[in-house]
Chimera marker file (.cmm) of the C-alpha trace (Angstrom):
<marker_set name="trace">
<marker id="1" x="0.000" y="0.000" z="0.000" r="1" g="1" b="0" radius="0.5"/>
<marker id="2" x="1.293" y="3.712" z="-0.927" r="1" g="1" b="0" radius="0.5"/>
<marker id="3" x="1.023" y="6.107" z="1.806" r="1" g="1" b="0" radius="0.5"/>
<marker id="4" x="1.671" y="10.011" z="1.667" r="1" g="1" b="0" radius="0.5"/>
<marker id="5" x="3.978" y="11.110" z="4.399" r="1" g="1" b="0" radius="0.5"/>
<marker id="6" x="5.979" y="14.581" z="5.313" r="1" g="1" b="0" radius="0.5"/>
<marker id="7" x="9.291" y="13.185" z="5.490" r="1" g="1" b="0" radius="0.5"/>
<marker id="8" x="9.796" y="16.147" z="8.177" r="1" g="1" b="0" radius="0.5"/>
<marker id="9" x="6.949" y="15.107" z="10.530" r="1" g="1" b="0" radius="0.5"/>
<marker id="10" x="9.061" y="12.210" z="11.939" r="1" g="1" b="0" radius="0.5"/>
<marker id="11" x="11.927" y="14.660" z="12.545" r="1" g="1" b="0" radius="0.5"/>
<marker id="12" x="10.000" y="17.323" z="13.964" r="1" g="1" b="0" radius="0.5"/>
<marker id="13" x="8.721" y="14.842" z="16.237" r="1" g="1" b="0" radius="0.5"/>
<marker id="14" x="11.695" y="13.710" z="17.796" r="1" g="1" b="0" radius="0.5"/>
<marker id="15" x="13.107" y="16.573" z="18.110" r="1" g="1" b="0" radius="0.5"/>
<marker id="16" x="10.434" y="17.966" z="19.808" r="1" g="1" b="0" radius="0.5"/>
<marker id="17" x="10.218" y="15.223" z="22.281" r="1" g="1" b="0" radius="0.5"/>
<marker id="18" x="13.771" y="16.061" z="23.407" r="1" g="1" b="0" radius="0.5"/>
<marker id="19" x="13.699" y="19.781" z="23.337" r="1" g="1" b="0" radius="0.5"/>
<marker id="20" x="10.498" y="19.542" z="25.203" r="1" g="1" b="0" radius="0.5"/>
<marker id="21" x="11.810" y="17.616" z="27.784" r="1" g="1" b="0" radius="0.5"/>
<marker id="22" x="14.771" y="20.357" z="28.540" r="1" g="1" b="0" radius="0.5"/>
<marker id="23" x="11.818" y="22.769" z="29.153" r="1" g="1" b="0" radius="0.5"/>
<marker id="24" x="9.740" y="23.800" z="32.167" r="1" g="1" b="0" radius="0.5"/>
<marker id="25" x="6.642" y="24.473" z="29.839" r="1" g="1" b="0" radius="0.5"/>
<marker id="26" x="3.508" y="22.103" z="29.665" r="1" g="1" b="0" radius="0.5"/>
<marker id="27" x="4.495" y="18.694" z="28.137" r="1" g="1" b="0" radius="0.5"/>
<marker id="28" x="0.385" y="17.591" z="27.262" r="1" g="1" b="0" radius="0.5"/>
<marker id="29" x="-0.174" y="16.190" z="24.180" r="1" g="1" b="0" radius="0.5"/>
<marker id="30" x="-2.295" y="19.701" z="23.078" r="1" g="1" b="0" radius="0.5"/>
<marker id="31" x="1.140" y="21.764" z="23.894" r="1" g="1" b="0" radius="0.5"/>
<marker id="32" x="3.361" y="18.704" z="21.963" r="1" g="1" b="0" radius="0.5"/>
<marker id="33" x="1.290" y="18.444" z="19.264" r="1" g="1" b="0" radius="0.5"/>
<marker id="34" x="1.114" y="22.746" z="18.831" r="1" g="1" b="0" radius="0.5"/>
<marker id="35" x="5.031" y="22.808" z="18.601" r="1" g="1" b="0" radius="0.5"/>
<marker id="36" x="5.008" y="20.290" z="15.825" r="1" g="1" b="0" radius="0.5"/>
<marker id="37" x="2.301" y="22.133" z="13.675" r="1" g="1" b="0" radius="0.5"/>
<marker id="38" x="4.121" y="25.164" z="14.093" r="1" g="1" b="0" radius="0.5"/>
<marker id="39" x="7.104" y="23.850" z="13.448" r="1" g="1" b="0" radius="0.5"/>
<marker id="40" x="6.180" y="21.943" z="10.420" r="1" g="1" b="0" radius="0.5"/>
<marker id="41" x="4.299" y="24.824" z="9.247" r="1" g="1" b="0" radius="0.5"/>
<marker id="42" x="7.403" y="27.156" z="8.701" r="1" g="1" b="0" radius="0.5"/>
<marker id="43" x="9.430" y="24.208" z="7.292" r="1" g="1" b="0" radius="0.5"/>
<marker id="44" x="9.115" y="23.668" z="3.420" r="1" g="1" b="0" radius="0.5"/>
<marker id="45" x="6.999" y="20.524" z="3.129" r="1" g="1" b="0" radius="0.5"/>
<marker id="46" x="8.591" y="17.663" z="2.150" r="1" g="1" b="0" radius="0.5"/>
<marker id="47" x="6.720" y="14.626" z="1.197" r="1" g="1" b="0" radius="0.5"/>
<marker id="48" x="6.971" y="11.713" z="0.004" r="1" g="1" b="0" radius="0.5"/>
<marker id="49" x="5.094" y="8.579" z="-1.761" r="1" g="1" b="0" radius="0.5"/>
<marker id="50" x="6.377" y="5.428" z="-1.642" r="1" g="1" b="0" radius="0.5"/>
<marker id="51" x="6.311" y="2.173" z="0.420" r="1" g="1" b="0" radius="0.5"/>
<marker id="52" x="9.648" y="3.052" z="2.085" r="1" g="1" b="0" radius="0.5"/>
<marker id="53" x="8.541" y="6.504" z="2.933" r="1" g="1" b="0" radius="0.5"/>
<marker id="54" x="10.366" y="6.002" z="6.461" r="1" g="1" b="0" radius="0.5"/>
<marker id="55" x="13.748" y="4.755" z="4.623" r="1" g="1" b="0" radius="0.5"/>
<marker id="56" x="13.402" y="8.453" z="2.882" r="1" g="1" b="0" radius="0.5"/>
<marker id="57" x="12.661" y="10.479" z="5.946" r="1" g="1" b="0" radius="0.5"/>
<marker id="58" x="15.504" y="8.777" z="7.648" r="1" g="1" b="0" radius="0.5"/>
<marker id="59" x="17.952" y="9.910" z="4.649" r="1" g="1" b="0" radius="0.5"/>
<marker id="60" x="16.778" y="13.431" z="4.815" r="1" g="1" b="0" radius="0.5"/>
<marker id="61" x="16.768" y="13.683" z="8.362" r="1" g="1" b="0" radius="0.5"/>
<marker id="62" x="20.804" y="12.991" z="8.089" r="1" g="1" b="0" radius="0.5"/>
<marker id="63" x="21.230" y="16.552" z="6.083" r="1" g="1" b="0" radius="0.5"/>
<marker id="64" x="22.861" y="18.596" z="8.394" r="1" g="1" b="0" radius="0.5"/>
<marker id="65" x="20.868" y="22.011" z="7.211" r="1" g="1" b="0" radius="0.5"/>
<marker id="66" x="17.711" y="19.866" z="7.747" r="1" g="1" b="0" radius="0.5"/>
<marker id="67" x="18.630" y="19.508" z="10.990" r="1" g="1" b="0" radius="0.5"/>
<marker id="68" x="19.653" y="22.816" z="12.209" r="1" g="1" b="0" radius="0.5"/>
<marker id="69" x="16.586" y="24.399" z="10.120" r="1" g="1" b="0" radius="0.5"/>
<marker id="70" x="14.154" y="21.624" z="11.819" r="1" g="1" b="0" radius="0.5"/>
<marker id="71" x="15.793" y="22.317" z="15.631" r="1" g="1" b="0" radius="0.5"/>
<marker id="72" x="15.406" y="26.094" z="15.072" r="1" g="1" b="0" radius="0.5"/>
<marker id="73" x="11.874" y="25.948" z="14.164" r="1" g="1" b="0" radius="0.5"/>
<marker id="74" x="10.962" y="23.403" z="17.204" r="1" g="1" b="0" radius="0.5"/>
<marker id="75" x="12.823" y="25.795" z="19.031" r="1" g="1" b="0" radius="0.5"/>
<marker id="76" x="10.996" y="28.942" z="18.046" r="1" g="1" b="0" radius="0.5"/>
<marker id="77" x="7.740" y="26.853" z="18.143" r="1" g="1" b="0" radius="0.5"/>
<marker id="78" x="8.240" y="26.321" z="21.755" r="1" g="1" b="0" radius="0.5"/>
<marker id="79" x="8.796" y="29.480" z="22.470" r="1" g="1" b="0" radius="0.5"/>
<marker id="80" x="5.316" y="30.653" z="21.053" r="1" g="1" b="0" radius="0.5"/>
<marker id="81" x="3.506" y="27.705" z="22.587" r="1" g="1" b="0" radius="0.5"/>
<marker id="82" x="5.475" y="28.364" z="26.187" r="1" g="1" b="0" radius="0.5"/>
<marker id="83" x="3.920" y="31.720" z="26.204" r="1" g="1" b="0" radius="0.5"/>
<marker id="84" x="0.580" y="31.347" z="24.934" r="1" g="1" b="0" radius="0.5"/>
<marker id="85" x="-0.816" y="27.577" z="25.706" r="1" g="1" b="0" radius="0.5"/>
<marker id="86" x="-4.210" y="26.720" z="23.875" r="1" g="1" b="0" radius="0.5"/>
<marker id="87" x="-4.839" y="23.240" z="26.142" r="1" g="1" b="0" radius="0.5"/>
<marker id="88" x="-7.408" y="25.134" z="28.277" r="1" g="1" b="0" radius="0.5"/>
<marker id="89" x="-9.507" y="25.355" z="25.038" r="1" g="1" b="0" radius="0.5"/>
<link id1="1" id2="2" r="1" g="1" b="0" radius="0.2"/>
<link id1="2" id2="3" r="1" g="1" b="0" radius="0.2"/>
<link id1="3" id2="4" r="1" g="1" b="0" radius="0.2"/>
<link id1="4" id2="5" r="1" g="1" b="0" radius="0.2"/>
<link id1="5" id2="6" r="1" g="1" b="0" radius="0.2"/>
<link id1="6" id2="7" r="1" g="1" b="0" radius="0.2"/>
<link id1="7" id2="8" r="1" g="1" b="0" radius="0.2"/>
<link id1="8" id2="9" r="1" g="1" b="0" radius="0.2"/>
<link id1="9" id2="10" r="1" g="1" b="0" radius="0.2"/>
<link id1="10" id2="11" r="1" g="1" b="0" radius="0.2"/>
<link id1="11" id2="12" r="1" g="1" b="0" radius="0.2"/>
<link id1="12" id2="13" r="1" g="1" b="0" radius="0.2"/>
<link id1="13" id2="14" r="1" g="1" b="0" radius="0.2"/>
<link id1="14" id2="15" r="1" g="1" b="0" radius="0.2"/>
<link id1="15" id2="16" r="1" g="1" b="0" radius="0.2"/>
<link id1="16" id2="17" r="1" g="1" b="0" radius="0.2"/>
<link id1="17" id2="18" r="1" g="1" b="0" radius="0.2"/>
<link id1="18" id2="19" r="1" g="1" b="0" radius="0.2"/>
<link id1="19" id2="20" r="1" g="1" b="0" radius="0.2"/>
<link id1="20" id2="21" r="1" g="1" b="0" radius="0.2"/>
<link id1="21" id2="22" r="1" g="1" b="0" radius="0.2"/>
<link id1="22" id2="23" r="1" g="1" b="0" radius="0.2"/>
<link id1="23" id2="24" r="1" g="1" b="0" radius="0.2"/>
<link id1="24" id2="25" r="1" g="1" b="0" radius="0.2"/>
<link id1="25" id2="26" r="1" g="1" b="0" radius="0.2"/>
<link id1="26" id2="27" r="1" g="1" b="0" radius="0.2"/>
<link id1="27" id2="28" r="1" g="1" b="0" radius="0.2"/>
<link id1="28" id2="29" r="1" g="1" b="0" radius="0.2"/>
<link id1="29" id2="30" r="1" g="1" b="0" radius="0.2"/>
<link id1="30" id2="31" r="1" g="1" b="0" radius="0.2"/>
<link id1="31" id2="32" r="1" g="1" b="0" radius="0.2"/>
<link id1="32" id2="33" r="1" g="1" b="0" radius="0.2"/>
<link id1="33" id2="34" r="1" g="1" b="0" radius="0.2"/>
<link id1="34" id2="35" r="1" g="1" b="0" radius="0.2"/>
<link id1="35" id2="36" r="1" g="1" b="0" radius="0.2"/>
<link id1="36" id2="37" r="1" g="1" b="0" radius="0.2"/>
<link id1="37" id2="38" r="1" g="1" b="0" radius="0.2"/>
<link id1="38" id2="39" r="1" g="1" b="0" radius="0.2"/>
<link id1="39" id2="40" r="1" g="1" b="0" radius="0.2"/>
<link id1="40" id2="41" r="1" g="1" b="0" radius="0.2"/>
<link id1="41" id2="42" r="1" g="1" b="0" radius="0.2"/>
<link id1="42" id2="43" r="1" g="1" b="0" radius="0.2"/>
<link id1="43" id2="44" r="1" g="1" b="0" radius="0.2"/>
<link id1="44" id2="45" r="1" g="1" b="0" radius="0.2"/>
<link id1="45" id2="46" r="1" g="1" b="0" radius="0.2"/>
<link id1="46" id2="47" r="1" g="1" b="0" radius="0.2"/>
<link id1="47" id2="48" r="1" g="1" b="0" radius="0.2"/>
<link id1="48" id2="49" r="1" g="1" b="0" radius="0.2"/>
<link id1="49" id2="50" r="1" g="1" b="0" radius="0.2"/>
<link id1="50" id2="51" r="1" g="1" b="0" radius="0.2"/>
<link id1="51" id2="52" r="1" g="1" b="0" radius="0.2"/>
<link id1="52" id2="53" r="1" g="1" b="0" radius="0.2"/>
<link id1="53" id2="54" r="1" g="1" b="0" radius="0.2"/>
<link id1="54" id2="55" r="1" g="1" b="0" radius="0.2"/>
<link id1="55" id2="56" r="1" g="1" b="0" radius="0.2"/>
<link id1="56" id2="57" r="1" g="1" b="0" radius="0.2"/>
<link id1="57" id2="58" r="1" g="1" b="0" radius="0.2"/>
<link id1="58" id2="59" r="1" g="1" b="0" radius="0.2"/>
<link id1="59" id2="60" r="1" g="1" b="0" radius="0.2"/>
<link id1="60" id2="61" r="1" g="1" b="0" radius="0.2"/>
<link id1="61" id2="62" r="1" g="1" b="0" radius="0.2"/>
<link id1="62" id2="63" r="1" g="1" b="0" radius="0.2"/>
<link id1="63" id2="64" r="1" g="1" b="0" radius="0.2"/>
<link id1="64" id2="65" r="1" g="1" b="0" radius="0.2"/>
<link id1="65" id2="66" r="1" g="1" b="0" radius="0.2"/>
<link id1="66" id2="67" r="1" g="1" b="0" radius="0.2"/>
<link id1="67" id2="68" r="1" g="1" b="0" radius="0.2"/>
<link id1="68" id2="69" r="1" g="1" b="0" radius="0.2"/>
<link id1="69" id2="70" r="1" g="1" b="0" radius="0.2"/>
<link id1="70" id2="71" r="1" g="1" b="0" radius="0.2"/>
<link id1="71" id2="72" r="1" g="1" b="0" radius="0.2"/>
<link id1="72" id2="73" r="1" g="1" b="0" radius="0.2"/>
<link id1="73" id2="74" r="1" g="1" b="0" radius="0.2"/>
<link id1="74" id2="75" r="1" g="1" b="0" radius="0.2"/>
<link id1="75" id2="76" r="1" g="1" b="0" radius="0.2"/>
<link id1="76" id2="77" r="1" g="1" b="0" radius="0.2"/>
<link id1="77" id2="78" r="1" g="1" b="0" radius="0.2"/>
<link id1="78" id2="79" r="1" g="1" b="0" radius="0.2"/>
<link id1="79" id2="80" r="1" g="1" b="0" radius="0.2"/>
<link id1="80" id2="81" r="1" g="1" b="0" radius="0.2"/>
<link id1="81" id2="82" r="1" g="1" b="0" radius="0.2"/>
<link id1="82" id2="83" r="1" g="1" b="0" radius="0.2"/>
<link id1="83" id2="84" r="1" g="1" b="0" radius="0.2"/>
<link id1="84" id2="85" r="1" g="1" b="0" radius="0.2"/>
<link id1="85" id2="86" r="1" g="1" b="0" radius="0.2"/>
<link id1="86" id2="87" r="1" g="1" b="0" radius="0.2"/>
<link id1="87" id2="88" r="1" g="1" b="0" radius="0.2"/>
<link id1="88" id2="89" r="1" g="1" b="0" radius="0.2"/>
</marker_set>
């Protein structure tokens, strides 16, 4: 079966996971799952179709720009999210 998937979601995932963990701000699953569309939203989307759609995210996830662009953007997304939570809503 084909599937459609943003070889950055997986990434931005991860990365937030980690990042989030360093932080004193909410760790729900409202305030996780904000970072990542924010995140993903300033990255350029990147998908995919293909059975090994995993095998391509983890090739692009090696780029080193992909990774510093991807960290900055969690990293800015927290920021926003930190300040303004929407889980009360």
């Amino acid at each position: 079966m084909y599937q459609l998937k943003n070889s950055n979601e997986e990434l931005i995932a991860d990365i937030t996971r980690d990042l989030m963990a360093e932080t004193e701000m909410c760790q729900c699953d409202k305030c996780r799952l904000d970072v990542m569309a924010l995140a993903l939203n300033s990255l350029p989307p990147s998908y995919v179709v293909t059975y090994a759609g995993g095998l391509f995210a983890n090739i692009d996830a090696t780029n080193v720009q992909m990774q510093a662009d991807a960290m900055s953007a969690v990293l800015k997304a927290i920021a926003v999210v930190s300040r303004s939570p929407h889980h009360d809503l």
